[in-house]
C-alpha positions as CSV (number, residue, x, y, z in Angstrom):
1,X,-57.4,49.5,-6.8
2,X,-56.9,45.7,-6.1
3,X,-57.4,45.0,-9.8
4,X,-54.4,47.5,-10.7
5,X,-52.2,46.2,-8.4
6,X,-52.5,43.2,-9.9
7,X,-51.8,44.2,-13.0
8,X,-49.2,46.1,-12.1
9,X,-47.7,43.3,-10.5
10,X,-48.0,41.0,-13.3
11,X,-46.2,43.6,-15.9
12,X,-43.7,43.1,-13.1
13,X,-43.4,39.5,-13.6
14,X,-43.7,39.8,-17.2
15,X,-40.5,42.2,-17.2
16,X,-38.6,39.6,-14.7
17,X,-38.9,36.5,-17.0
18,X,-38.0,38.8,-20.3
19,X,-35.3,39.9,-18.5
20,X,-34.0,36.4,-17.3
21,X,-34.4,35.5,-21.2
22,X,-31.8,37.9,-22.0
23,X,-29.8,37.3,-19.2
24,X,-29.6,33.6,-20.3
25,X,-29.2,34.9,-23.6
26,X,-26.1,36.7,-22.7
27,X,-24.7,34.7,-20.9
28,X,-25.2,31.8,-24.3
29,X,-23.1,34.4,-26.3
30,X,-20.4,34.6,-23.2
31,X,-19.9,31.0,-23.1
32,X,-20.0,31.3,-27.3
33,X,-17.1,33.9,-27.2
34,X,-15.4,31.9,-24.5
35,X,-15.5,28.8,-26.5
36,X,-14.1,30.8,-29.5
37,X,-11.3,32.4,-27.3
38,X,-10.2,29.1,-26.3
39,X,-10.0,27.7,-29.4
40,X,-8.1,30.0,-30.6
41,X,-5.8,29.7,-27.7
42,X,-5.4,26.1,-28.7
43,X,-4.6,27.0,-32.1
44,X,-1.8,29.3,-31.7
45,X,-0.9,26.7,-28.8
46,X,-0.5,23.9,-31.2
47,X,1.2,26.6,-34.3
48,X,3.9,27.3,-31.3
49,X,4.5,23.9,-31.0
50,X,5.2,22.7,-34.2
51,X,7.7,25.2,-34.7
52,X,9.7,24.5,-31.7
């Protein structure tokens, strides 16, 4: 019984860290998408500006 907790409890973990990789994962393509928002931005920012 000891030995299946264990094991149990170790999927657990296993799940926990893969789930942390994806989490850092999205939040990498966030940050991506952010990046390319504000770039963007700054590039209809600095269109806006030459015409005026």
């Amino acid at each position: 019984l000891r030995s299946l907790l264990l094991c149990l409890l170790q999927q657990k973990l296993s799940l926990q860290k893969n789930s942390f990789r994806e989490r850092l994962l999205d939040i990498n393509k966030v940050i991506g998408c952010f990046s390319l928002v504000r770039w963007l931005f700054r590039l209809l920012l600095s269109l806006t500006n030459r015409r005026s």
